[in-house]
C-alpha positions in Angstrom: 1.4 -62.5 124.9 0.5 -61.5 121.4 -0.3 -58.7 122.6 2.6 -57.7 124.2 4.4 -58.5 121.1 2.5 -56.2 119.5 3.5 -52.8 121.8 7.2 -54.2 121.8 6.8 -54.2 118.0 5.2 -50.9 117.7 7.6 -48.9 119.7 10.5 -50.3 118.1 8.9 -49.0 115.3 8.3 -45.7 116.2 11.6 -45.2 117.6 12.9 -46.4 113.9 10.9 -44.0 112.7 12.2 -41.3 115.0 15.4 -41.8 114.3 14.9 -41.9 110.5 13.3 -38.9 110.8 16.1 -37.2 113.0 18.8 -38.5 110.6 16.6 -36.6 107.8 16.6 -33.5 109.6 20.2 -33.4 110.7 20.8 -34.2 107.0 18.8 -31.5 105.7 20.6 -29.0 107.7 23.7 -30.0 107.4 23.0 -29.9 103.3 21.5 -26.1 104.1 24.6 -25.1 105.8 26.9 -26.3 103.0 24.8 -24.4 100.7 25.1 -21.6 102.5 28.8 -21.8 102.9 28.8 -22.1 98.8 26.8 -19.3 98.3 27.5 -15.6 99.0 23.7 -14.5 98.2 20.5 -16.6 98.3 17.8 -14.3 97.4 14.4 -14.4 95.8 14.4 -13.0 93.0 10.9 -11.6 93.1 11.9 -9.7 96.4 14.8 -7.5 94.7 12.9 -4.2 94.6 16.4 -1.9 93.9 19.8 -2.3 92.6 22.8 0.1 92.6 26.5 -0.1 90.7 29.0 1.8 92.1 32.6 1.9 90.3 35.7 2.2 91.8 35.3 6.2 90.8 32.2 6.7 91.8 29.7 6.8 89.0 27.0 5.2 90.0 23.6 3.4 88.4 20.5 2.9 90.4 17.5 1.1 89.3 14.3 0.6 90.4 11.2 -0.5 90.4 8.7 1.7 89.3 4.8 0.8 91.4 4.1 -1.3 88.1 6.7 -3.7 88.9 8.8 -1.9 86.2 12.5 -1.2 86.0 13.5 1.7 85.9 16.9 3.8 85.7 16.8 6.8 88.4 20.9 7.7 88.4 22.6 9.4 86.7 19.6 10.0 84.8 15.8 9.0 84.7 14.7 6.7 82.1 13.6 3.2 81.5 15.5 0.2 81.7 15.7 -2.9 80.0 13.8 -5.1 82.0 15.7 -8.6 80.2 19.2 -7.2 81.4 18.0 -5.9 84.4 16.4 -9.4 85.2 19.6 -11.2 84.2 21.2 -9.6 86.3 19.1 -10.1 89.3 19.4 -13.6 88.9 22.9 -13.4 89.0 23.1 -11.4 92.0 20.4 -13.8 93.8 22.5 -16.4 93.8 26.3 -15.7 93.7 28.0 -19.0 93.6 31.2 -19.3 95.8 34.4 -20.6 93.3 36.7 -21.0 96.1 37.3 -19.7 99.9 40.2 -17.3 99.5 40.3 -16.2 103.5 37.9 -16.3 106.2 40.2 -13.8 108.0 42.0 -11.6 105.8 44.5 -9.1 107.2 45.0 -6.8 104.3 41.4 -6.4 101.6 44.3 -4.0 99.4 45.9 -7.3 98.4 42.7 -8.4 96.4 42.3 -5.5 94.8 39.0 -3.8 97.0 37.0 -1.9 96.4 36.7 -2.3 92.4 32.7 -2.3 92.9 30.2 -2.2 95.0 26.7 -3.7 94.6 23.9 -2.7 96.9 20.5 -4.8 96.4 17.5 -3.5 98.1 14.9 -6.3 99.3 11.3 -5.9 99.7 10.5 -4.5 103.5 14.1 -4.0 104.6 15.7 -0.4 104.5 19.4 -1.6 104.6 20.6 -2.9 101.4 23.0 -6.0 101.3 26.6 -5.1 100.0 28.6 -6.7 97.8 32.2 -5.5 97.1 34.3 -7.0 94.1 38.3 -6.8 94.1 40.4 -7.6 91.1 40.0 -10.1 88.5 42.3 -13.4 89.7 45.0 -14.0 86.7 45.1 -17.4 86.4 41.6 -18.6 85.7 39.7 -14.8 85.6 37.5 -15.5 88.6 36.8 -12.5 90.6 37.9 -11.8 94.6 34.7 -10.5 96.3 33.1 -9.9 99.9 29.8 -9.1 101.1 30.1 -5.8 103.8 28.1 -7.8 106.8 30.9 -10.3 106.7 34.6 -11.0 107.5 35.6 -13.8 104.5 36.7 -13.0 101.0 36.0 -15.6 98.2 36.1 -16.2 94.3 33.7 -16.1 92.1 33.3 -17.2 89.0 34.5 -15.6 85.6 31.2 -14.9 84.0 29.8 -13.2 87.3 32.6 -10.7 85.9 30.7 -9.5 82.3 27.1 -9.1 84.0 29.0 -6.8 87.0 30.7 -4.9 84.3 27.1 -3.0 82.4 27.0 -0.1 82.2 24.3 2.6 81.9 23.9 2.3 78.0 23.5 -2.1 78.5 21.1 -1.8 81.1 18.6 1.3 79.4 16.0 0.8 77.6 16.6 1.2 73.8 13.9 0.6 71.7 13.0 2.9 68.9 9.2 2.5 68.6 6.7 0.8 70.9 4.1 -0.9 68.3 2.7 -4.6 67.5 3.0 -4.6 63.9 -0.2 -6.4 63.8 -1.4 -3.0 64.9 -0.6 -0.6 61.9 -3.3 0.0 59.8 -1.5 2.6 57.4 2.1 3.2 56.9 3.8 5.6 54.4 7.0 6.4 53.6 8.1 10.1 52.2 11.9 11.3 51.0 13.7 13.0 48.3 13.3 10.2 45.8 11.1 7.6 47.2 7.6 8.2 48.4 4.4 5.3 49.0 1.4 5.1 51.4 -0.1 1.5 52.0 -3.4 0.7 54.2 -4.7 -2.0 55.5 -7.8 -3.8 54.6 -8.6 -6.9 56.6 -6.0 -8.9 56.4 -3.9 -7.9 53.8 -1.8 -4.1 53.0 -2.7 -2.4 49.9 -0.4 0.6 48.1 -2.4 3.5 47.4 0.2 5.5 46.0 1.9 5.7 43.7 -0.4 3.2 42.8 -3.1 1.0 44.0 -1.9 -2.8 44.4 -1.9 -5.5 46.4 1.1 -5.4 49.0 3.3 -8.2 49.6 3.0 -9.4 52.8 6.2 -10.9 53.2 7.6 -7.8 52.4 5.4 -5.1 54.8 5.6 -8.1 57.6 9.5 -7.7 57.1 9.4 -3.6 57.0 7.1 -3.7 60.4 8.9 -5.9 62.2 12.1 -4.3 61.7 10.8 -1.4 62.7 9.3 -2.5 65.8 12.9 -4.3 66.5 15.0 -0.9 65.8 16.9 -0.3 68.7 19.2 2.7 69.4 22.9 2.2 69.3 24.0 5.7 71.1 22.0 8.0 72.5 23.1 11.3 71.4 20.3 13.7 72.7 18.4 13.0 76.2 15.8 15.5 76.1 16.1 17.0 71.9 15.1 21.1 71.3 14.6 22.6 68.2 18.5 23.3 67.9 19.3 19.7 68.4 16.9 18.6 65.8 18.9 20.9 63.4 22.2 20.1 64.5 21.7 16.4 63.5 20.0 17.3 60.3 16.3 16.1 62.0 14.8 19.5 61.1 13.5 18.5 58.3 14.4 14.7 58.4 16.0 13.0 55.3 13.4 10.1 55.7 9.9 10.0 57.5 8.3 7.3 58.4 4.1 7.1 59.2 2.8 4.9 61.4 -1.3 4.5 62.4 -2.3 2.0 64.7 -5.5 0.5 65.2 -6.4 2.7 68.5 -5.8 5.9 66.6 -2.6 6.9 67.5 0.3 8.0 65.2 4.0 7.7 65.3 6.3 9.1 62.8 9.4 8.1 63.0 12.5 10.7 61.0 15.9 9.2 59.6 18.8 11.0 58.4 22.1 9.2 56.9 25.1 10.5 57.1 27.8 8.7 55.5 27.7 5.6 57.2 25.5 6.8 60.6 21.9 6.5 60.8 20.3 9.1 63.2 16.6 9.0 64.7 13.6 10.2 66.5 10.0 9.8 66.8 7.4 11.8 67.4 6.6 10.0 70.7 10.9 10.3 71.5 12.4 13.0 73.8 15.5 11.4 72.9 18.1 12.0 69.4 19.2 8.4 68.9 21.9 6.6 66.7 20.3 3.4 64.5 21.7 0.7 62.5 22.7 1.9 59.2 20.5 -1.1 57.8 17.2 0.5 58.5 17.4 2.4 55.7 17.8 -0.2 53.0 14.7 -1.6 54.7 12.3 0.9 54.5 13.9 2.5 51.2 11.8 0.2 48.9 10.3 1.2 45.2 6.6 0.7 45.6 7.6 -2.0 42.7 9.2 -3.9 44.9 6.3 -3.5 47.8 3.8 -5.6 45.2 2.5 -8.5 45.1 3.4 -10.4 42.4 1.8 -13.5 42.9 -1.3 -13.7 40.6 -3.5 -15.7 43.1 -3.2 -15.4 46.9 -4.3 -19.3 48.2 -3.6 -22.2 49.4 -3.0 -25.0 46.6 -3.7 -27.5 49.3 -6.8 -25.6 50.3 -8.4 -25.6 46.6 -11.7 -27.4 46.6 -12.7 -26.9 43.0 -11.4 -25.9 39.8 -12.8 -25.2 36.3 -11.0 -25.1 33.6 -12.3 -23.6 29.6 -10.1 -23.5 26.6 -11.3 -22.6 23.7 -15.0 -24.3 23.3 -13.9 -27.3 25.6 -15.1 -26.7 29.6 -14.6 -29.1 32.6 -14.4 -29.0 36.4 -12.9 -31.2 38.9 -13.8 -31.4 42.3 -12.1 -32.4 45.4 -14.1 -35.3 48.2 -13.5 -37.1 50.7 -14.2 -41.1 50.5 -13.2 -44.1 51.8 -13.9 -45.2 55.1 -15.2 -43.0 57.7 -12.5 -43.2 60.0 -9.7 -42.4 57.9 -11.3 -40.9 54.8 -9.4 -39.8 51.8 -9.1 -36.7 49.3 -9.8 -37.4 45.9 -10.4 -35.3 42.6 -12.9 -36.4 40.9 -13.4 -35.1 37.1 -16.9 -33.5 35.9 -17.6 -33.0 31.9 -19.6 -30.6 29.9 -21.8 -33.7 29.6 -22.3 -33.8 33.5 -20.3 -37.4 34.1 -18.4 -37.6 37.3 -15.2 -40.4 37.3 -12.1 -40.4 39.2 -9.6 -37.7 38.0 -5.6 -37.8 38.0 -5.0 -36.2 41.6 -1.2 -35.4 39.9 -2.4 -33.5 37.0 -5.0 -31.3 39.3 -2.2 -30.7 42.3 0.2 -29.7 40.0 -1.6 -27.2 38.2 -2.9 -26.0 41.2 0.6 -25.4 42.7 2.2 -23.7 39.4 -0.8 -21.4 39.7 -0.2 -20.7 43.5 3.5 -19.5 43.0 3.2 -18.3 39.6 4.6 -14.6 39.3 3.7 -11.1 37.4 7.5 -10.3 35.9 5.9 -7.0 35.5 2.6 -5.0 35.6 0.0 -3.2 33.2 -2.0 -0.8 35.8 -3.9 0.8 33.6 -4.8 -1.3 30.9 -6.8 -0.8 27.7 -10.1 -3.0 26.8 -9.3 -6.0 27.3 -8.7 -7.6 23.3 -5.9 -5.0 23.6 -3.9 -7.9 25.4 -6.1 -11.1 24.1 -8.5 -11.2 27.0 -11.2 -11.4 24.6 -10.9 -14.0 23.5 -8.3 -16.3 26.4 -6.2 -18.9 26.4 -7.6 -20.0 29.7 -10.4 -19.4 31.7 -9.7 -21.0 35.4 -11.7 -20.7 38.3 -10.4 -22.1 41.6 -12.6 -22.3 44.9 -10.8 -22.6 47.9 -11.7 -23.1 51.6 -9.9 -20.6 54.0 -9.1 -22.0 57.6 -12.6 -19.9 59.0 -14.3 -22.4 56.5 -15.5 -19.5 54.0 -15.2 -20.5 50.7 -12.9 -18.2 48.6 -13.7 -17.6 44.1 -11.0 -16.6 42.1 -11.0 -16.1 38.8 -8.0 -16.3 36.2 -7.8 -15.1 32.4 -5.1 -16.2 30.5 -4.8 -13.6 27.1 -3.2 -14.6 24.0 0.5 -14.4 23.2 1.6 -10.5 22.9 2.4 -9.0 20.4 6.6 -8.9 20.0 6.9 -9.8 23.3 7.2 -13.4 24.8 4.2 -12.7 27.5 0.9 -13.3 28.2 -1.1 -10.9 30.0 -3.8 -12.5 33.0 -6.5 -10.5 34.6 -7.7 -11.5 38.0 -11.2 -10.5 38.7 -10.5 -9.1 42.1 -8.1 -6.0 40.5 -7.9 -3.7 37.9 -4.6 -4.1 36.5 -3.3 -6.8 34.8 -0.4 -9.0 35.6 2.4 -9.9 33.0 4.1 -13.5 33.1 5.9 -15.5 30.5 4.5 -17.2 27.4 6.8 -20.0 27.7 5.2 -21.1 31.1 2.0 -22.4 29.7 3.5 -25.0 27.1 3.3 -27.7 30.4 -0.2 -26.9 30.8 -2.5 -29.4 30.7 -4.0 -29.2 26.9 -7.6 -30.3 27.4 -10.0 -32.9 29.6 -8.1 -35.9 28.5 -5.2 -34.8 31.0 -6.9 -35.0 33.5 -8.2 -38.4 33.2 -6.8 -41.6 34.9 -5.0 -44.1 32.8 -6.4 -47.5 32.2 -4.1 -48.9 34.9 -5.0 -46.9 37.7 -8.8 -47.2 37.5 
């Protein structure tokens, strides 16, 4: 009897199941076939291998992809395209989203306004393209009548579908200037009428070697490079430049020049010329006579003054490990440990005499004169300077030395001299050991130094 129950049990079962299961697939397809109804393309997007635009008079742009996987423009004229419009648009095309069902019949296509457009999109392994042909905009909400070719029904879609339909060649070329990482360049220099400077690179940093030899500014190269490798033509005005066409737009010789070496060897020079409020271009590695943003030249039209470094020290204040400090006959060092317990130790400065005791410093006093000395500035430059008592260095105000850790764990030494006040003027000249010129900063900026050892120790409270 049980078991009886049990095979009554178990078909019922099963033909729940079945039935669950049928409802599922009747439900799936029925949600497949409103989807479809909703959309006039469903596409991959990886399987669009060609797209053409074809205007109401007949200009037409083709692209392609190249055996890469690369876009590329073949009509009206061969040249590279810009793979994020080109992909954007793709998408769009891949799925064209049905607004509203205007007529699944319609007697007359003139009265929507066909054919404004067509699109053709090639798919990978099939030699007939699907067509889709846009009418006029609707007036009352700007949605756009369209119709694929294989069928009868003409629908809306929606507004924006309008603005990626409308490119045109210029929105969908490529139009970058220069192709280059700017971690790449190893030497740039720039040559003009007044304005002239080479820098090259030496590990990590970009030093001027003319006019002058300096430190760079990184901020400042990082800004120039990556400007430059963001320049992007506005108007192409030469496809394939001659000799003529470099002296009609005043390329032959260029206003402005720009130099470019990259670490595998290869160089690009890039030539400017500004007239009036038009910036015109081309590069050594350009067939093409190009129109820029005016902007590039206050970019690259820098004084090798402004191209320094003017910070004194290049560090981390946070990274500082050690620092000694003389003035005058007195000498101390502080030192930076960890302590505490071994889960969550802690930073602390700890204060060293001439005499060799160690005691807990004032963390404040060390930080703070560790940061004025990260961000303190040359307000001007002596590049070849005299001997050194010339300026006070003799005999200096301050001697620091400040270790730091870098984030490969080397340990970094740099040392400061602070001269005496100059003479008639309200400076103080500071040599750091690593160059040969001296920086200039003001006097006034070393009255809120800390005057000796006792400044640095902790007060009877805190200990």
């Amino acid at each position: 009897m049980k078991f009886k129950t049990t095979i009554i049990l178990l078909v019922i079962f099963i033909l729940a199941l079945a039935g669950v299961l049928l409802v599922e697939h009747n439900s799936k397809i029925a949600k497949e076939k409103k989807e479809k109804t909703e959309l006039l393309t469903d596409l991959k997007v990886s399987d669009v291998e060609k797209l053409q635009l074809i205007n109401s008079d007949q200009t037409t742009i083709t692209i392609q992809k190249d055996e890469k996987g690369n876009w590329q423009v073949i009509e009206p004229l061969v040249t590279e395209a810009d793979s994020y419009e080109v992909n954007n648009l793709v998408e769009t095309l891949a799925g064209l989203r049905i607004e509203h069902l205007v007529d699944n019949q319609p007697a007359d296509l003139k009265e929507y306004g066909f054919p404004q457009k067509e699109i053709k999109i090639w798919l990978k392994e099939q030699s007939e393209p699907i067509s889709i042909l846009t009418g006029m905009e609707n007036p009352l909400d700007g949605t756009l009548y369209a119709r694929r070719a294989d069928e009868t029904r003409v629908v809306l879609l929606p507004a924006y579908v309008k603005t990626s339909l409308d490119k045109k060649l210029f929105d969908l070329r490529n139009k970058n200037i220069l192709k280059f990482e700017p971690k790449e360049v190893q030497s740039l220099e720039l040559s003009s009428r007044e304005l002239a400077w080479k820098l090259i690179k030496k590990g990590d940093d970009f030093y001027l070697i003319s006019p002058v030899e300096a430190l760079a500014s990184s901020s400042q190269i990082d800004s120039i490079l990556n400007n430059l490798s963001a320049l992007k033509a506005r108007n192409f005005l030469a496809e394939d430049k001659k000799l003529e066409d470099l002296k009609a737009y005043g390329l032959h010789p260029p206003e402005y020049t720009i130099r470019l070496m990259l670490a595998n060897g290869q160089e690009i020079i890039l030539s400017l010329r500004k007239k009036e409020e038009t910036v015109i271009a081309t590069t050594s590695l350009l067939a093409k006579i190009v129109q820029v943003d005016n902007q590039i030249i206050n970019d690259i039209c820098k004084k090798a003054s402004e191209l320094r470094e003017k910070r004194i020290a290049q560090f981390n204040s946070w990274r500082a490990t050690a620092l000694t400090i003389k003035r005058g006959s007195e000498s101390f060092s502080l030192v930076k440990e960890k302590s505490g317990d071994k889960d969550k130790p802690e930073d602390n400065w700890y204060l060293i005499t001439q005499t060799g005791q160690k005691e807990l410093a004032e963390a404040s006093q060390a930080e703070s004169l560790l940061r004025q000395l990260e961000y303190l500035e040359a307000i001007d430059f002596i590049d070849r300077p005299q001997a050194l008592e010339a300026y006070g260095l003799d005999k200096p105000q301050y001697e620091i030395i400040i270790k730091v850790k870098a984030e490969d764990d080397k340990e970094k030494t740099i040392k400061l001299f602070f001269g005496q006040k100059l003479k008639d003027k309200n400076q103080v000249a500071v040599k750091n050991s690593d160059f040969a010129y001296l920086f200039l900063i003001d006097f006034n900026l070393l009255s809120s130094w800390p005057s000796g050892v006792e400044d640095f120790k902790l007060s009877e409270t805190k200990k």
